[in-house]
PDB file of N, CA, C, O and CB in Angstrom:
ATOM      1  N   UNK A   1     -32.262 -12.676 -12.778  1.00  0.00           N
ATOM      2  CA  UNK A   1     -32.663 -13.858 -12.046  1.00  0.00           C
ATOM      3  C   UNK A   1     -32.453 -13.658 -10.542  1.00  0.00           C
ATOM      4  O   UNK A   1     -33.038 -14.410  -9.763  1.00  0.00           O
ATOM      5  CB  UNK A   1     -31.884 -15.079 -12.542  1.00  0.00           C
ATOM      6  N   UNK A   2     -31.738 -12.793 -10.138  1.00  0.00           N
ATOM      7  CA  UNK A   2     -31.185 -12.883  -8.484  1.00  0.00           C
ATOM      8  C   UNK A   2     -32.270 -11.528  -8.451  1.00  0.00           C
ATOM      9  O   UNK A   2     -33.002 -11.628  -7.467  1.00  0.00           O
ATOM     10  CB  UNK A   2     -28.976 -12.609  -7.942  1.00  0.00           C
ATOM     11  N   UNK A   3     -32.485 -10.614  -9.058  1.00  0.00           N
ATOM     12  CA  UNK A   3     -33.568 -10.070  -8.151  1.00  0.00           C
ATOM     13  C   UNK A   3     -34.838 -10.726  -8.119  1.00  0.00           C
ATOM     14  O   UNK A   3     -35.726 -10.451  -7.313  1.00  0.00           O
ATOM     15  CB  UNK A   3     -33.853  -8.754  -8.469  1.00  0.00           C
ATOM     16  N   UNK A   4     -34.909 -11.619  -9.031  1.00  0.00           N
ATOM     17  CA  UNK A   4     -36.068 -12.298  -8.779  1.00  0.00           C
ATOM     18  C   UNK A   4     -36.597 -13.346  -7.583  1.00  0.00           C
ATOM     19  O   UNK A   4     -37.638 -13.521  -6.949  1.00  0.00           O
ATOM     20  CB  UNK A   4     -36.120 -12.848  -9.781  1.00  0.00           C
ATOM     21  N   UNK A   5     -35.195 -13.966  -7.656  1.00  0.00           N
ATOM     22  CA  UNK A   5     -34.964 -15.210  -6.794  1.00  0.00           C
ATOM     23  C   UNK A   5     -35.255 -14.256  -5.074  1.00  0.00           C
ATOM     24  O   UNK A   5     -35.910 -14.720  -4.141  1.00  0.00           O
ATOM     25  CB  UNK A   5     -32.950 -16.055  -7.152  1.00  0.00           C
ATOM     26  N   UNK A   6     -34.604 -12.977  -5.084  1.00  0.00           N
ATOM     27  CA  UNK A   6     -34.790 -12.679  -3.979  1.00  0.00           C
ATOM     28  C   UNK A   6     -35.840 -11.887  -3.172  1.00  0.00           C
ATOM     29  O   UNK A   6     -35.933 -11.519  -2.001  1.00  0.00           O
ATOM     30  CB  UNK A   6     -33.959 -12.349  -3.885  1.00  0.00           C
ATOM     31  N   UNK A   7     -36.867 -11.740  -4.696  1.00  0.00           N
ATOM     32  CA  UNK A   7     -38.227 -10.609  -4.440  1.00  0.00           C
ATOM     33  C   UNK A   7     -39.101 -11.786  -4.297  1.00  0.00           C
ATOM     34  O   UNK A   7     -40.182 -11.387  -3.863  1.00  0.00           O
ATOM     35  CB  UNK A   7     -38.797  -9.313  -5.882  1.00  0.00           C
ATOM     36  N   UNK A   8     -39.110 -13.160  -4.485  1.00  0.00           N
ATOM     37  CA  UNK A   8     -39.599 -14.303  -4.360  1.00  0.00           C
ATOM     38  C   UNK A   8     -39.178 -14.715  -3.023  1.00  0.00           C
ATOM     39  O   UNK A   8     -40.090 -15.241  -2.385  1.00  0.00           O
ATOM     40  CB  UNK A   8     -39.244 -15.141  -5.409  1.00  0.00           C
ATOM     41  N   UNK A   9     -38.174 -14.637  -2.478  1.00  0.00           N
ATOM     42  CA  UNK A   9     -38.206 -14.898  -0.852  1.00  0.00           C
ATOM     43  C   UNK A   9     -38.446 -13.907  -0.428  1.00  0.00           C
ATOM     44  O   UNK A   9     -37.750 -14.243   0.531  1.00  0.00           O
ATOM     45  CB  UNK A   9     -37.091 -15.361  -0.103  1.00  0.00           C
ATOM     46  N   UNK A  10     -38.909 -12.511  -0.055  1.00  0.00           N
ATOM     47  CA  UNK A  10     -39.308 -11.793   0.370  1.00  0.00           C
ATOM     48  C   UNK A  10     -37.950 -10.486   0.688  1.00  0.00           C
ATOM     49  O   UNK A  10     -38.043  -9.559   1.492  1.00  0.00           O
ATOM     50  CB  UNK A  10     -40.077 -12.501   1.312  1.00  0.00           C
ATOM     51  N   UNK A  11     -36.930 -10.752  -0.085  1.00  0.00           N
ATOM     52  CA  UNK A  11     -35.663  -9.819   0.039  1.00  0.00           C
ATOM     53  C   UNK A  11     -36.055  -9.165  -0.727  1.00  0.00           C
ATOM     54  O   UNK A  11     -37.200  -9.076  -1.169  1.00  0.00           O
ATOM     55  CB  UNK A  11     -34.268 -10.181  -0.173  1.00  0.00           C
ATOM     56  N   UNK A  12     -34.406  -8.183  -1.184  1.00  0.00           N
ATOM     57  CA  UNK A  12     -34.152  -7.674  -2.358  1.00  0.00           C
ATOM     58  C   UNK A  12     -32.695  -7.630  -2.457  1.00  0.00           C
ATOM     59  O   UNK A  12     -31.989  -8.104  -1.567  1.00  0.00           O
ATOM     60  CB  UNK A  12     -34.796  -6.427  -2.546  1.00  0.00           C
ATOM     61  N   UNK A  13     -32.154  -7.006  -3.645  1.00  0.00           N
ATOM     62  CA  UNK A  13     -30.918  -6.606  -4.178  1.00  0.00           C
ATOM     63  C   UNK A  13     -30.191  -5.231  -4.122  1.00  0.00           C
ATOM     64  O   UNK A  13     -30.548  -4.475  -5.026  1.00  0.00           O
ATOM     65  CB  UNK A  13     -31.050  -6.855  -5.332  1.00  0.00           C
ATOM     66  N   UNK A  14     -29.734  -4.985  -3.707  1.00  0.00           N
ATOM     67  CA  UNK A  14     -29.066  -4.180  -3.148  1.00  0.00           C
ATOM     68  C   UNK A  14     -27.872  -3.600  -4.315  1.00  0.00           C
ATOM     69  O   UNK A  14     -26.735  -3.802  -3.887  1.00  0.00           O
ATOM     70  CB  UNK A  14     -28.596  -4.879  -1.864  1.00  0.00           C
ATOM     71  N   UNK A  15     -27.886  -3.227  -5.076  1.00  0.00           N
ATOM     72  CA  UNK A  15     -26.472  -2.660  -5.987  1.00  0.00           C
ATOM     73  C   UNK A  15     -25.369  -1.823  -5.256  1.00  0.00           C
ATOM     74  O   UNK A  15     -25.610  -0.716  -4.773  1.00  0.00           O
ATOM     75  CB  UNK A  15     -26.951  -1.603  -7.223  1.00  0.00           C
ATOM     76  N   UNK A  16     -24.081  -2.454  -5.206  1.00  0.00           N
ATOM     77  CA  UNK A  16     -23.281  -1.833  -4.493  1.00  0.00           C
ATOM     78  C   UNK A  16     -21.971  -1.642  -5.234  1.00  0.00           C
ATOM     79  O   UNK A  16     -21.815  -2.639  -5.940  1.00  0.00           O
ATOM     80  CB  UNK A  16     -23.187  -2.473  -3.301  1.00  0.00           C
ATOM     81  N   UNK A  17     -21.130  -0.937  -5.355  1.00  0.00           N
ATOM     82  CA  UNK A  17     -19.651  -0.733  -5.999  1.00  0.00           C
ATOM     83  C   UNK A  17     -18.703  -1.199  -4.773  1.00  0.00           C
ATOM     84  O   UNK A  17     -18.551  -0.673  -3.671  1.00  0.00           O
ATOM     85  CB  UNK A  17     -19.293   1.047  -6.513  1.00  0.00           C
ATOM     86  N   UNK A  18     -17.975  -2.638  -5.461  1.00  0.00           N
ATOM     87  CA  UNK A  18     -17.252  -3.196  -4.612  1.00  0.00           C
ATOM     88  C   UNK A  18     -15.740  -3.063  -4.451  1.00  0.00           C
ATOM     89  O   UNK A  18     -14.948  -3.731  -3.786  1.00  0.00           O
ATOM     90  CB  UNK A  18     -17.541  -4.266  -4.765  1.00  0.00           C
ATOM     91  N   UNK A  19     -15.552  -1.913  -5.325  1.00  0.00           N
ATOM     92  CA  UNK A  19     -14.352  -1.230  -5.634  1.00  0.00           C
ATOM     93  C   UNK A  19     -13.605  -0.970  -4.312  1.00  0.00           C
ATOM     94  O   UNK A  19     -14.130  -0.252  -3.462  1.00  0.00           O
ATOM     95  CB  UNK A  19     -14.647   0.075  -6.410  1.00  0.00           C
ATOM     96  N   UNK A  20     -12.354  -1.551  -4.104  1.00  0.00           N
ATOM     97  CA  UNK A  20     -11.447  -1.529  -2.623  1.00  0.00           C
ATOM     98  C   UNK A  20     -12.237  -1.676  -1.470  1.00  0.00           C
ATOM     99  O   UNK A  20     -12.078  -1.078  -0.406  1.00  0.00           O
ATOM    100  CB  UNK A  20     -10.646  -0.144  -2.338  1.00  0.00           C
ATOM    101  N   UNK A  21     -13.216  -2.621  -1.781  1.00  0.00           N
ATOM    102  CA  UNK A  21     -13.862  -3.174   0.062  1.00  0.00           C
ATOM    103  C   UNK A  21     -12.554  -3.655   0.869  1.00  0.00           C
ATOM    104  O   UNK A  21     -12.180  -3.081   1.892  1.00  0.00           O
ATOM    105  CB  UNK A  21     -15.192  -4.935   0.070  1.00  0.00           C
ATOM    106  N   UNK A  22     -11.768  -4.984   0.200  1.00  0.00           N
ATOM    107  CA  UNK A  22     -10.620  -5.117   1.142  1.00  0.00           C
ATOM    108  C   UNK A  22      -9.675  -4.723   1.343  1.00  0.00           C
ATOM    109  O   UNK A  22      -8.797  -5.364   1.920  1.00  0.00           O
ATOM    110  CB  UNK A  22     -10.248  -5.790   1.232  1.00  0.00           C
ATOM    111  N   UNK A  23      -9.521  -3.298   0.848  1.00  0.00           N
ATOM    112  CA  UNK A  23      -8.156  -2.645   1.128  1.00  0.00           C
ATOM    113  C   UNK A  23      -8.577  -1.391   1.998  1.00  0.00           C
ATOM    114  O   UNK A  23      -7.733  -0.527   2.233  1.00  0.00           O
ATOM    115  CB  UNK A  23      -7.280  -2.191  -0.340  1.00  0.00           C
ATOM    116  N   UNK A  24     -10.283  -1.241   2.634  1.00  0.00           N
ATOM    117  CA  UNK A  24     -10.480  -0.536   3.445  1.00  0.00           C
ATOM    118  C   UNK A  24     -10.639  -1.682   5.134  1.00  0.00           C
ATOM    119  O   UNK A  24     -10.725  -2.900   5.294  1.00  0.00           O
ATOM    120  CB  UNK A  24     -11.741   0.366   2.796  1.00  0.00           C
ATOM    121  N   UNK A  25     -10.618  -0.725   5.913  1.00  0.00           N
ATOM    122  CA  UNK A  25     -10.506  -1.487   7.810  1.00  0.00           C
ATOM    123  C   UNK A  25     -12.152  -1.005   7.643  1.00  0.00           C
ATOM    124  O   UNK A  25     -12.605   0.120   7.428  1.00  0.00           O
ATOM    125  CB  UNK A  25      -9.093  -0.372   9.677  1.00  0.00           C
ATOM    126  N   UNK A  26     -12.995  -2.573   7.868  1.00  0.00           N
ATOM    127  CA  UNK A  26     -14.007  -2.175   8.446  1.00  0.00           C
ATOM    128  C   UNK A  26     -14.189  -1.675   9.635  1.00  0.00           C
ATOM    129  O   UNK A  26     -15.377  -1.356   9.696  1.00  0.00           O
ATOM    130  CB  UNK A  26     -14.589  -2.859   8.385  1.00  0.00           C
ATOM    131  N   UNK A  27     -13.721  -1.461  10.496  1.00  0.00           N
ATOM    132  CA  UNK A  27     -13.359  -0.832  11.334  1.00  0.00           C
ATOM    133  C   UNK A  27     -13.245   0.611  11.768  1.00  0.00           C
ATOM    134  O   UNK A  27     -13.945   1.403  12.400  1.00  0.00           O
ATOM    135  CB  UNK A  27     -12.670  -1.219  11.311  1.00  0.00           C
ATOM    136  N   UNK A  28     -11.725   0.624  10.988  1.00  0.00           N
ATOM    137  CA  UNK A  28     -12.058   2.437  11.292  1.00  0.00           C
ATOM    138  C   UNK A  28     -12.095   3.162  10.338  1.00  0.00           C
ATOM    139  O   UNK A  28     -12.158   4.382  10.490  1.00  0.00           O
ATOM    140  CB  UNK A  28     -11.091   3.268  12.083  1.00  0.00           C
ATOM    141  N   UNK A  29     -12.058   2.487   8.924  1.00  0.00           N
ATOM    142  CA  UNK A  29     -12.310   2.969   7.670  1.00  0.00           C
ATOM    143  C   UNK A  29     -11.086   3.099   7.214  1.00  0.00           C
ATOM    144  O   UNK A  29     -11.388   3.731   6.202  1.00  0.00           O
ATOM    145  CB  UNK A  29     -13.082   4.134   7.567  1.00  0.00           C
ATOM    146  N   UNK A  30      -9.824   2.993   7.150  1.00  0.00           N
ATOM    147  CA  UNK A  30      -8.275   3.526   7.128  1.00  0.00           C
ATOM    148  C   UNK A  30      -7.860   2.844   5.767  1.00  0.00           C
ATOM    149  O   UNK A  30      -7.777   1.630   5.953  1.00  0.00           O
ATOM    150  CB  UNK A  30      -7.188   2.976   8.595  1.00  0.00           C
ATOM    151  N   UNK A  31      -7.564   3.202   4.431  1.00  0.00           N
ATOM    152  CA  UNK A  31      -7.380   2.160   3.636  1.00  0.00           C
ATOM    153  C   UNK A  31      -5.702   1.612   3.370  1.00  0.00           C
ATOM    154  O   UNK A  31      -4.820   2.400   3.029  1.00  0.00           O
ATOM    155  CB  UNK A  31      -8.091   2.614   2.367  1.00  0.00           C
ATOM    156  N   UNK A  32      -5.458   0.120   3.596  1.00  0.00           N
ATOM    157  CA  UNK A  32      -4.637  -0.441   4.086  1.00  0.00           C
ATOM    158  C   UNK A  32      -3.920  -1.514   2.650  1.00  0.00           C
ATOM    159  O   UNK A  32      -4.084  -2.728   2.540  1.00  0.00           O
ATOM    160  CB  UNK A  32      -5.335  -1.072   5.418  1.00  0.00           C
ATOM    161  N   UNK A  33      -3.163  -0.650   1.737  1.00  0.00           N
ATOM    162  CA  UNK A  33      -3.051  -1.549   0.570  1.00  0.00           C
ATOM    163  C   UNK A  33      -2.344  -2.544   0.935  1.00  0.00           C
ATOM    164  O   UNK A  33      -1.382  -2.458   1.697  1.00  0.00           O
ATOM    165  CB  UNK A  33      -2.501  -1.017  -0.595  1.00  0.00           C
ATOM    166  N   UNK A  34      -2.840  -3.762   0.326  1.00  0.00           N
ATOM    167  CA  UNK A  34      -2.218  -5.296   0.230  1.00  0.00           C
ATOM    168  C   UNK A  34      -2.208  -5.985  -1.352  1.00  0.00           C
ATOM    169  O   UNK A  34      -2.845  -5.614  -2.338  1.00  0.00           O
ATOM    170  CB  UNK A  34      -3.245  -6.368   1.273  1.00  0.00           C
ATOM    171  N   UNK A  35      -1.491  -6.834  -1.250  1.00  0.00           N
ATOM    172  CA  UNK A  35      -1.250  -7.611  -2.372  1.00  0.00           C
ATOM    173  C   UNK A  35      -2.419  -8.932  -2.344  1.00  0.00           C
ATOM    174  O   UNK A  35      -2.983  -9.446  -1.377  1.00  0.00           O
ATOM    175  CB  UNK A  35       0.394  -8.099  -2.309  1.00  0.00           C
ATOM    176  N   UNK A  36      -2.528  -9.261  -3.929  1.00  0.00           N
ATOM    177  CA  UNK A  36      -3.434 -10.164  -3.294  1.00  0.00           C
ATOM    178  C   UNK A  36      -3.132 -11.381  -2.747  1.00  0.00           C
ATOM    179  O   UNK A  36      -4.004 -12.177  -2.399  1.00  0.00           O
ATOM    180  CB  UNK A  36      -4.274 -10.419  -4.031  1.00  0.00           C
ATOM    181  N   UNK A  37      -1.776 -11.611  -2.632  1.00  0.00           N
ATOM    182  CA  UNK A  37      -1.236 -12.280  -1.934  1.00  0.00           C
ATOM    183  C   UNK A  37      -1.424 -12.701  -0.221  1.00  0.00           C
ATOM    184  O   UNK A  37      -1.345 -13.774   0.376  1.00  0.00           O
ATOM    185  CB  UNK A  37      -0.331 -11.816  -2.257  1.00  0.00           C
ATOM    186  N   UNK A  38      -1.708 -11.300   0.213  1.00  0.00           N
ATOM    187  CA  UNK A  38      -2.399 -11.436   1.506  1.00  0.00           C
ATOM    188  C   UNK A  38      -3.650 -11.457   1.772  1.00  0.00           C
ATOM    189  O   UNK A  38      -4.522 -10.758   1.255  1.00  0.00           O
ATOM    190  CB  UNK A  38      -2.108 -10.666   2.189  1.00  0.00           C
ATOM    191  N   UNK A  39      -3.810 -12.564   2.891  1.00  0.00           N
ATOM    192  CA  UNK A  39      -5.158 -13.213   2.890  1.00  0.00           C
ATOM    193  C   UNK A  39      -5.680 -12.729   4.541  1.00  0.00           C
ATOM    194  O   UNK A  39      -6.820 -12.973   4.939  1.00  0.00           O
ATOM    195  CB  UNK A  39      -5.017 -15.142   2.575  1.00  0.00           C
ATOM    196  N   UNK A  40      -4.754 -12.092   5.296  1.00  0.00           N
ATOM    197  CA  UNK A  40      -5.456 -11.278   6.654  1.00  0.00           C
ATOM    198  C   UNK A  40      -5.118 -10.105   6.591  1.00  0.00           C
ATOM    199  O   UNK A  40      -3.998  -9.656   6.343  1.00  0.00           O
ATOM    200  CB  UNK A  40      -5.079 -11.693   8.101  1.00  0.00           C
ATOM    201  N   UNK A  41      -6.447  -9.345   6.899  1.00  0.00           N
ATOM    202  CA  UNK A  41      -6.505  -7.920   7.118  1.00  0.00           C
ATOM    203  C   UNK A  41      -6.138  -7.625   8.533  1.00  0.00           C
ATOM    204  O   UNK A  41      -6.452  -8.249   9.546  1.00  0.00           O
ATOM    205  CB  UNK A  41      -7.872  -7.365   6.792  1.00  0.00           C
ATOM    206  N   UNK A  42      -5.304  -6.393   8.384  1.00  0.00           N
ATOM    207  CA  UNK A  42      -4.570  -6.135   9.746  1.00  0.00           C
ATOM    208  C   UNK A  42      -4.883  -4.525   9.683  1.00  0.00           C
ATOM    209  O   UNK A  42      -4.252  -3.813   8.901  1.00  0.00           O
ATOM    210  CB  UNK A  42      -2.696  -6.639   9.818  1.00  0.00           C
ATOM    211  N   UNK A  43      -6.131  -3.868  10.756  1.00  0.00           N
ATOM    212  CA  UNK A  43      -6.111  -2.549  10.773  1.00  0.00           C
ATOM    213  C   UNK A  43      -5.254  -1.706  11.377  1.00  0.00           C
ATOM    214  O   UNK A  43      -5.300  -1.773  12.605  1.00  0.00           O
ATOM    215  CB  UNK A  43      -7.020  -2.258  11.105  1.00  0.00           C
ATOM    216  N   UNK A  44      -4.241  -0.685  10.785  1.00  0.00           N
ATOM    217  CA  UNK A  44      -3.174  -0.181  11.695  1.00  0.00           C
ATOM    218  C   UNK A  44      -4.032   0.674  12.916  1.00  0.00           C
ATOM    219  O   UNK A  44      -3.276   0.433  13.857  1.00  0.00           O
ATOM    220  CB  UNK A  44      -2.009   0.857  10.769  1.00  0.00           C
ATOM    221  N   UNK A  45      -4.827   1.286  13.340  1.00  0.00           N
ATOM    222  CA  UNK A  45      -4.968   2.023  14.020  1.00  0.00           C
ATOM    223  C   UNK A  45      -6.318   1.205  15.294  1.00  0.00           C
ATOM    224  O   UNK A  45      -6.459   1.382  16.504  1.00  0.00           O
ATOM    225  CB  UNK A  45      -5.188   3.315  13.070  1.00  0.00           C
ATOM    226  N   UNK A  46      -6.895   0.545  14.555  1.00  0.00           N
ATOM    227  CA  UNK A  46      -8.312  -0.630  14.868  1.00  0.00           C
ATOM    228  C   UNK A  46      -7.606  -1.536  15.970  1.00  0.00           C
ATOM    229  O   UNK A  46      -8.059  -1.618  17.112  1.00  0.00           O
ATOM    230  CB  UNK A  46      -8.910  -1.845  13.218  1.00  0.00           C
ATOM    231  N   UNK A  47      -6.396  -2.253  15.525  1.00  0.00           N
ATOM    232  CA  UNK A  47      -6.142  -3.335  16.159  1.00  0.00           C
ATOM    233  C   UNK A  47      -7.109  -4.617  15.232  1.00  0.00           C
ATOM    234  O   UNK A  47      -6.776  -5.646  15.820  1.00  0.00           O
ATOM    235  CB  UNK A  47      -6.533  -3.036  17.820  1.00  0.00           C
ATOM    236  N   UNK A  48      -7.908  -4.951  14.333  1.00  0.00           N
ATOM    237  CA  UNK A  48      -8.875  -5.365  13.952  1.00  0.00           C
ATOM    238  C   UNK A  48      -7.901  -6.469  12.950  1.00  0.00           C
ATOM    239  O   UNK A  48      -6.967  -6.058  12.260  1.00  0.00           O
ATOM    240  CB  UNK A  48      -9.948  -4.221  13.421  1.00  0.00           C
ATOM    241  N   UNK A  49      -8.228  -7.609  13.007  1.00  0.00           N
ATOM    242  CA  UNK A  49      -7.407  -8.816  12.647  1.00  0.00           C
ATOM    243  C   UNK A  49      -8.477  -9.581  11.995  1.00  0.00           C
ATOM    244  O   UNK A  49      -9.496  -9.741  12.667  1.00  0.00           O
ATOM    245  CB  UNK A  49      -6.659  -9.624  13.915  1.00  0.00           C
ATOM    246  N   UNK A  50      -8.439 -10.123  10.724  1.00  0.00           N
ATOM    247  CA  UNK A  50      -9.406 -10.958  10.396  1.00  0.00           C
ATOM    248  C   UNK A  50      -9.209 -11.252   8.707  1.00  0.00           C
ATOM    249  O   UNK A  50      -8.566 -10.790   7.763  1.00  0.00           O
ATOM    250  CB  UNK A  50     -10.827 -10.284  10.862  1.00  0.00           C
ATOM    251  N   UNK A  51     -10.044 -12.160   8.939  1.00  0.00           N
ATOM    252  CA  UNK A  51      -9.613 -12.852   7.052  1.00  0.00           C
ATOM    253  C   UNK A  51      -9.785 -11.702   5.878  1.00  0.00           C
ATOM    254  O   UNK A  51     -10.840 -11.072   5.961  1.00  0.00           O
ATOM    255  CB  UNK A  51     -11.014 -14.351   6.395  1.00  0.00           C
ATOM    256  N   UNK A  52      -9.238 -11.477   5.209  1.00  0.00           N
ATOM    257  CA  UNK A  52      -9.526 -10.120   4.053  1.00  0.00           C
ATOM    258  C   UNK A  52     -10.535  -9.891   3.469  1.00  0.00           C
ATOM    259  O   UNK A  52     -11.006  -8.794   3.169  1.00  0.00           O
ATOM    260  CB  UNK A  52      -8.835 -10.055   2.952  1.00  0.00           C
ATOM    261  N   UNK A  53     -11.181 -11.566   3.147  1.00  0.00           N
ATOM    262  CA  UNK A  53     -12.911 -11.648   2.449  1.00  0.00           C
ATOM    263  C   UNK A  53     -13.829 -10.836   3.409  1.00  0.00           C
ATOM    264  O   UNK A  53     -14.791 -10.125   3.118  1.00  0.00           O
ATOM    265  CB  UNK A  53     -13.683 -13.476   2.397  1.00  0.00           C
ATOM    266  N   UNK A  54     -13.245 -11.143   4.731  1.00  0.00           N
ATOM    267  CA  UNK A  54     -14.674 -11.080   5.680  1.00  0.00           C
ATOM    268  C   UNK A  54     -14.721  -9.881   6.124  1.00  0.00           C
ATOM    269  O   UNK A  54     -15.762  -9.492   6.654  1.00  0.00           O
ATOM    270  CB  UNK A  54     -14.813 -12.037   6.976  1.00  0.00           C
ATOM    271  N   UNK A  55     -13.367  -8.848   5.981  1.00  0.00           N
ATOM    272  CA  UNK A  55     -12.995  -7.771   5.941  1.00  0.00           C
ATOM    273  C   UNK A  55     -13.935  -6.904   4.580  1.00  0.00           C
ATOM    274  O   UNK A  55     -14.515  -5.853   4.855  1.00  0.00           O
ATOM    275  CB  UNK A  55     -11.442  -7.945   5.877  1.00  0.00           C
ATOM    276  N   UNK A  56     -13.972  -7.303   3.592  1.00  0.00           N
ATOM    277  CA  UNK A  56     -14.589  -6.965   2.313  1.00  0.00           C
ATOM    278  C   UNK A  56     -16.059  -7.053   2.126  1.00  0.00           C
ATOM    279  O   UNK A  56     -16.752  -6.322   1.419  1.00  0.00           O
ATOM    280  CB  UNK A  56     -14.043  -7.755   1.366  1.00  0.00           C
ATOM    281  N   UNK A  57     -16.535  -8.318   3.058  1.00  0.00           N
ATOM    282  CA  UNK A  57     -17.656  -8.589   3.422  1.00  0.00           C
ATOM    283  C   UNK A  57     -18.398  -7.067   3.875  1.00  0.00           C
ATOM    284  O   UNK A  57     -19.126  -6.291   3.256  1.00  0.00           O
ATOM    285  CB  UNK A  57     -17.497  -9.705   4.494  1.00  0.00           C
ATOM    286  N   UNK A  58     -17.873  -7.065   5.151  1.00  0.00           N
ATOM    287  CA  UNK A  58     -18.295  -6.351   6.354  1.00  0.00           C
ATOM    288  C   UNK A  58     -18.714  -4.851   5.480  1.00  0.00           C
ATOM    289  O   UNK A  58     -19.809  -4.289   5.511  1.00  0.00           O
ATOM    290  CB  UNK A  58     -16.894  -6.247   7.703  1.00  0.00           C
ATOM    291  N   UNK A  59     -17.445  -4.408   4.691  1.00  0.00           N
ATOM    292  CA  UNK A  59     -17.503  -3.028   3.731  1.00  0.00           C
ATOM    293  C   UNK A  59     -18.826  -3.128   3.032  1.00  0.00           C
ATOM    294  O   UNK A  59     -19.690  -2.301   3.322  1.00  0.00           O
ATOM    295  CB  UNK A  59     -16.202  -2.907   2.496  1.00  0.00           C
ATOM    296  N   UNK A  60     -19.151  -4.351   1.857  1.00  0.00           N
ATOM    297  CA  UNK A  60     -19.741  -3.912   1.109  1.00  0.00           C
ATOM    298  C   UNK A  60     -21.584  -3.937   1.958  1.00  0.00           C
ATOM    299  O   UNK A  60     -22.575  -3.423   1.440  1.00  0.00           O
ATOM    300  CB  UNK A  60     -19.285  -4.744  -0.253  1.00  0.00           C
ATOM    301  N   UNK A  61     -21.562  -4.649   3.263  1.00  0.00           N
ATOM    302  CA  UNK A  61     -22.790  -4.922   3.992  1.00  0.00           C
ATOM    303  C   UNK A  61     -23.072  -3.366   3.940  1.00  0.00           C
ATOM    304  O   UNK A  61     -24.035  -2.775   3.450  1.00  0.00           O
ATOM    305  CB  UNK A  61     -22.682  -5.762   5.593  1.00  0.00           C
ATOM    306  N   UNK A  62     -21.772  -2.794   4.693  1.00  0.00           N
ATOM    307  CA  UNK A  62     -22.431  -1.387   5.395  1.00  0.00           C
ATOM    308  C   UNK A  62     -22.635  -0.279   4.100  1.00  0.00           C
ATOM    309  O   UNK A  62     -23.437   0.645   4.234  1.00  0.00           O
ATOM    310  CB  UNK A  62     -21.179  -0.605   6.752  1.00  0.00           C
ATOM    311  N   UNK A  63     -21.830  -0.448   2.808  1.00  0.00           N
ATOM    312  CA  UNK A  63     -22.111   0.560   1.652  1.00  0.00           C
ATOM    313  C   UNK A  63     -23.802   0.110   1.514  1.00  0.00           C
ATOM    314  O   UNK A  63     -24.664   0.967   1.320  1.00  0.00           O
ATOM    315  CB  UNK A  63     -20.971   0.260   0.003  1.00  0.00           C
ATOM    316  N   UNK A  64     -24.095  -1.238   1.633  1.00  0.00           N
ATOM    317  CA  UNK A  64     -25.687  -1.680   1.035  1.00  0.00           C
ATOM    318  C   UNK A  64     -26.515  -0.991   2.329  1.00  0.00           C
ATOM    319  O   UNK A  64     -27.437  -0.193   2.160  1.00  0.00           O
ATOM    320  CB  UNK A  64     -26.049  -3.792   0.849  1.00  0.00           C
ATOM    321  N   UNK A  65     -26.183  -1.293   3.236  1.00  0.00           N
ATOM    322  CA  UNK A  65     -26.969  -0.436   4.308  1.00  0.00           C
ATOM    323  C   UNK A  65     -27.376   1.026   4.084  1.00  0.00           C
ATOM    324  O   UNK A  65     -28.457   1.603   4.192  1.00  0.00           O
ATOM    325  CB  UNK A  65     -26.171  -0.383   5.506  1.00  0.00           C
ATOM    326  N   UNK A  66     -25.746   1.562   3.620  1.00  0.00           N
ATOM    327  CA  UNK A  66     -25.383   3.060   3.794  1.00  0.00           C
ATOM    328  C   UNK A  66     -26.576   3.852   2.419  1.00  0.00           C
ATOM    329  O   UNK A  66     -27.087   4.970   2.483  1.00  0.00           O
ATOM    330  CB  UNK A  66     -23.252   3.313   3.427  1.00  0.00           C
ATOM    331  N   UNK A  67     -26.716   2.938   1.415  1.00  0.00           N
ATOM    332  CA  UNK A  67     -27.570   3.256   0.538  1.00  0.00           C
ATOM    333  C   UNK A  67     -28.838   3.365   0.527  1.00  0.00           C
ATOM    334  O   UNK A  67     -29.486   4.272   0.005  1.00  0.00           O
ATOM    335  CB  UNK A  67     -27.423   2.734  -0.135  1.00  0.00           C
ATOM    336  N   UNK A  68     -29.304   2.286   1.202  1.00  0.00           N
ATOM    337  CA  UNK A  68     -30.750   1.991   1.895  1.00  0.00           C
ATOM    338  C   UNK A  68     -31.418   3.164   2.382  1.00  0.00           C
ATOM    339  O   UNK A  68     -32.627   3.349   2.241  1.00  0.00           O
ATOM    340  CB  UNK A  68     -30.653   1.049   3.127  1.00  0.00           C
ATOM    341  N   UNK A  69     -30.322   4.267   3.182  1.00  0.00           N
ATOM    342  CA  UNK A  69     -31.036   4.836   4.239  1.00  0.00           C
ATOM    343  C   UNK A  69     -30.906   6.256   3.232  1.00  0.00           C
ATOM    344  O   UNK A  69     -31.930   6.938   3.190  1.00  0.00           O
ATOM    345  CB  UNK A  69     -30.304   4.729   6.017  1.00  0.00           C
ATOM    346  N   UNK A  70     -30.028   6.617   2.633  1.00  0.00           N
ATOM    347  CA  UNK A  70     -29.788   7.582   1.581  1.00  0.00           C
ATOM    348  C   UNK A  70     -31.170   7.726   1.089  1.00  0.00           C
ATOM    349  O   UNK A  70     -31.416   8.489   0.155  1.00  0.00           O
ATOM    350  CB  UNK A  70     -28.716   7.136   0.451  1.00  0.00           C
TER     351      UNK A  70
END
């Protein structure tokens, strides 16, 4: 249904392995284990501060990108 929904707006779907998006620094790539207890990502070497989702976000955008061009 979601590739449909999105070949019907003129997107597509992207398959990505979301395996440790937030325990990598979008940033500088550095992987930074946390509990899931913690809810901000803190890159040691980046300086890069930000909510852990949006941290996880950012990963799995650029793996869907990174595939695209593959």
């Amino acid at each position: 249904m979601l590739c449909y929904k999105a070949e019907e707006a003129g997107g597509r779907v992207v398959k990505v392995n979301p395996r440790e998006a937030s325990q990598q620094c979008s940033s500088c790539g550095t992987k930074v284990s946390k509990n899931l207890s913690v809810h901000i990502h803190r890159g040691p070497y980046s300086g890069l501060v930000l909510d852990r989702d949006v941290n996880a976000a950012r990963n799995i955008l650029a793996r869907a990108l990174a595939s695209e061009v593959a």
